[in-house]
N, C-alpha and C positions, 0 to 999 in steps of 0.2 A: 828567860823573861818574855822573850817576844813568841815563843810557843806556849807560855801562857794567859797571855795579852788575845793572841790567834783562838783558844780554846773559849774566854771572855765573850770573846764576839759574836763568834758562832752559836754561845748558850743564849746571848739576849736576843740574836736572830731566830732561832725557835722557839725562845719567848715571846717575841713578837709577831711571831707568823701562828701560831697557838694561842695567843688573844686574838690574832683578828679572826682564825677558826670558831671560835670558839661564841664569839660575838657574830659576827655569818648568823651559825648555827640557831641561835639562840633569836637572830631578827626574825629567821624562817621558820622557827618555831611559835614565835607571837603570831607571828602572819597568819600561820595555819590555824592557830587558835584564834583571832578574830576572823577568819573564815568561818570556820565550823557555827564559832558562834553567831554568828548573823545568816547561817544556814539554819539553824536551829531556830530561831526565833519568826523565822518565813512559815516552820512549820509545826512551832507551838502556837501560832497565830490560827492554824488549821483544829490544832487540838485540843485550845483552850479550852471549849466547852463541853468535852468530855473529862480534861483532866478538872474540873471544876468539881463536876458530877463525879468523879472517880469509877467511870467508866469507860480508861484508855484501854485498847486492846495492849496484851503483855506479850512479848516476843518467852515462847518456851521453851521451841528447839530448833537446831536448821541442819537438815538431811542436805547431802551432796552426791550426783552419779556423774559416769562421767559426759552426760551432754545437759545437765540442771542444775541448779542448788534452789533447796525448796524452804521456807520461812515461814515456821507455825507460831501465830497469835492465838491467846487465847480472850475472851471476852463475857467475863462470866466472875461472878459474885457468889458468897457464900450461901450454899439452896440453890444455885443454878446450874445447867445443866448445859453439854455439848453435841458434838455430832457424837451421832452413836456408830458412821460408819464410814468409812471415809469418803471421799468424792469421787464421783465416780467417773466424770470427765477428764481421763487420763491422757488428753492429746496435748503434750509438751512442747512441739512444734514453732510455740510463739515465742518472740525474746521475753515477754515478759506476762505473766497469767495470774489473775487473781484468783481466790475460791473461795468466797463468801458462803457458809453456810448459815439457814435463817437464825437458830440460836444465838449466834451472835448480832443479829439486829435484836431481837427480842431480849436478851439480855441487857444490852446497854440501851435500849427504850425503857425496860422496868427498873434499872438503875436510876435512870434521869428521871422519870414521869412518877414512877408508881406511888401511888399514896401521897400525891404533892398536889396543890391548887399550882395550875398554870395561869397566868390570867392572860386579860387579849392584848398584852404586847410580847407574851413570847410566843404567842401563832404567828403576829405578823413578823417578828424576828423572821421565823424560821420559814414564813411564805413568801419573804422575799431571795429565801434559797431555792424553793422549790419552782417560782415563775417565774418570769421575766418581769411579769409585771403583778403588783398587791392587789390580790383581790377586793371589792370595798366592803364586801361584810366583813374580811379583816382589819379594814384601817382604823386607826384608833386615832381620834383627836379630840381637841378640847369638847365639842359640844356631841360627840358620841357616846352614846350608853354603854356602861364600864358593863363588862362580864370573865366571870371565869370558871375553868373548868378542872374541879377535883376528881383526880384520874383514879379508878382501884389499884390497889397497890398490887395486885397479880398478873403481868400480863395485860397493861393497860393501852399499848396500844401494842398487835400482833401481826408480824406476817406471814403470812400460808403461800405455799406454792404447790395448788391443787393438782396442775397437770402444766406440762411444755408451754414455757412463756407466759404463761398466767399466774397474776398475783395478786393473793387478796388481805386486803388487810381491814383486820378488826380493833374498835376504838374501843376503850370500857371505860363510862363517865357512872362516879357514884352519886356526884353533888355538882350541881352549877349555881353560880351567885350572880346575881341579875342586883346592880344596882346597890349593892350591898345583902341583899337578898341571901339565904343559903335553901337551896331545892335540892332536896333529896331525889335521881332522879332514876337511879341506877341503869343508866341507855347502854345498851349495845349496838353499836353502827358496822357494818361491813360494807368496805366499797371494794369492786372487783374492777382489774385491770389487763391489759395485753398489752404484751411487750411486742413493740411493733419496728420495722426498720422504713426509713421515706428512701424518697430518689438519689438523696445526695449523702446515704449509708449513715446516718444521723438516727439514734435509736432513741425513745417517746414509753413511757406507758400508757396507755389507751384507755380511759376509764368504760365500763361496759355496766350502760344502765346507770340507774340512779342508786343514791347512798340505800342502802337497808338499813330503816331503825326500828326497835325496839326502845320505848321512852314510857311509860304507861299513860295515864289518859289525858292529862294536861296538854292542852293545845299550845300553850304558850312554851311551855318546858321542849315540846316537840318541834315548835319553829324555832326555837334560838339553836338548841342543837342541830335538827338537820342542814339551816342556815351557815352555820361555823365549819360545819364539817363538807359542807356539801365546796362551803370554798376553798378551802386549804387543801383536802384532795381534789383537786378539780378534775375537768375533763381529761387535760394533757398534764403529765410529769415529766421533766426535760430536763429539770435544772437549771432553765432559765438565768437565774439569779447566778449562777457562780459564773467569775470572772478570774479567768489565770493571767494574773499579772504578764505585762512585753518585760520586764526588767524581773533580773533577781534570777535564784537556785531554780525557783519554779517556772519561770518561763521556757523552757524545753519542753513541758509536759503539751504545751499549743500544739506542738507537733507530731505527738504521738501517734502512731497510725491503728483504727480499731479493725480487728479482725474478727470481730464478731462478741456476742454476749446469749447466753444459754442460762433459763432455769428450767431447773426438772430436779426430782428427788431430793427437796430441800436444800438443792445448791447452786448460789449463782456465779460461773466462771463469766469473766471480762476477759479477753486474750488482745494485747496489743504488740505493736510492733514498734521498734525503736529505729528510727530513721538514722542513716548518716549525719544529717542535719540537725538532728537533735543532739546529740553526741557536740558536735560541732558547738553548739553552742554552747555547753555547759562549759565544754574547756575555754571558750572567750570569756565567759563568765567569772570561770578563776585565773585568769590571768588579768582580765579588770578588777578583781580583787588582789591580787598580789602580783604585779607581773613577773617577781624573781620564781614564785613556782613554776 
């Protein structure tokens, strides 16, 4: 009797120790799953307006040697097209390297743009990403004259990368509406740029020269576009406007260290460096998010 009374005890003691396993498991499990998700949502706040447009870049494969592991996106729609060769800036050397090739900006610009009226509150949307501060032929309020701009559905707005650090990019307007207005107007604008580095290793695109339009002979069709476009590309492109949150998954990126930026042959490598400190802070970050991780 009492060695099976002794047997009794021992089974609800590993019943009991096997709930609160189990329950553990299962708290650290939730945890990690509201981590993730409120990591996830820092940076669909980043991608909403591509996955809007449905032009996210697609993760397709991830090659591994043994000093990298390399991460191909693709960014392209049905009739469009990729690199045709790979990149040719093979120095691995950074913790961490981007490799933008331009099909993929030109992709998902004719994704988002092609064949659509934009009008002027999504220039200035997207002009207070590119400056610091709105230009005022992009502000738009109550007593400014409404316009917009219908973009050609091929390639409506492109970028070239002619030679070393040089960046040109071409607008393609079919139609502008002034006021309710529709003008037929078919412009082509090119504004050329240089990628530039200042004193305190901070990189700029340089504009070089004034916009080139093509508009045909309407003066008025000629100033409202070279006006719109002359602001949103402006002299300096810096990124002004973006601000990386002190709090949150993204706050590490503050610290990143840039080891430089290269275009040439249709490709632009980024190369940074990941700091101690940056590291550092990610892990405070999840342990303010879960301390038992």
């Amino acid at each position: 009797m009492m060695h099976r009374r002794a047997n009794t005890a021992t089974v609800e003691q590993l019943r009991t120790k096997l709930d609160q396993s189990v329950e553990e498991a299962i708290t650290k499990m939730q945890a990690e799953a509201s981590q993730v998700q409120s990591s996830l949502r820092e940076f669909q706040e980043l991608t909403a307006p591509f996955e809007r447009e449905g032009a996210t870049p697609r993760l397709v494969s991830l090659q591994s040697t043994a000093s990298a592991v390399q991460l191909n996106a693709h960014a392209e729609q049905r009739g469009q097209f990729g690199a045709a060769a790979p990149c040719p800036h093979d120095d691995i050397s950074d913790d961490i390297q981007f490799r933008l090739h331009v099909s993929a900006f030109n992709n998902m610009a004719e994704t988002i743009t092609g064949g659509k009226t934009l009008d002027d509150k999504f220039f200035m949307k997207y002009a207070k990403v590119l400056h610091a501060e709105l230009p005022l032929p992009l502000m738009v309020h109550t007593r400014s004259n409404r316009w917009a701009f219908t973009m050609q559905r091929h390639r409506p707005i492109e970028l070239v990368i002619p030679k070393l650090d040089h960046f040109d990019f071409i607008v393609r307007v079919e139609a502008i509406e002034l006021d309710r207005r529709r003008i037929p107007v078919s412009a082509v604008a090119t504004v050329h740029y240089e990628l530039r580095q200042d004193d305190l290793g901070e990189y700029a695109l340089h504009r070089l020269g004034d916009v080139e339009l093509q508009a045909g002979p309407s003066e008025e069709v000629r100033r409202v576009v070279h006006e719109k476009i002359d602001a949103f590309f402006g002299p300096v492109l810096n990124g002004g406007g973006v601000v990386i949150p002190e709090g949150g998954i993204l706050a590490p990126l503050r610290l990143l260290q840039s080891r430089g930026i290269r275009a040439d042959q249709e490709w632009i490598t980024i190369a940074l460096d990941v700091p101690a400190e940056a590291i550092d802070e990610f892990r405070r970050f999840r342990g303010q998010q879960n301390p038992e991780l």
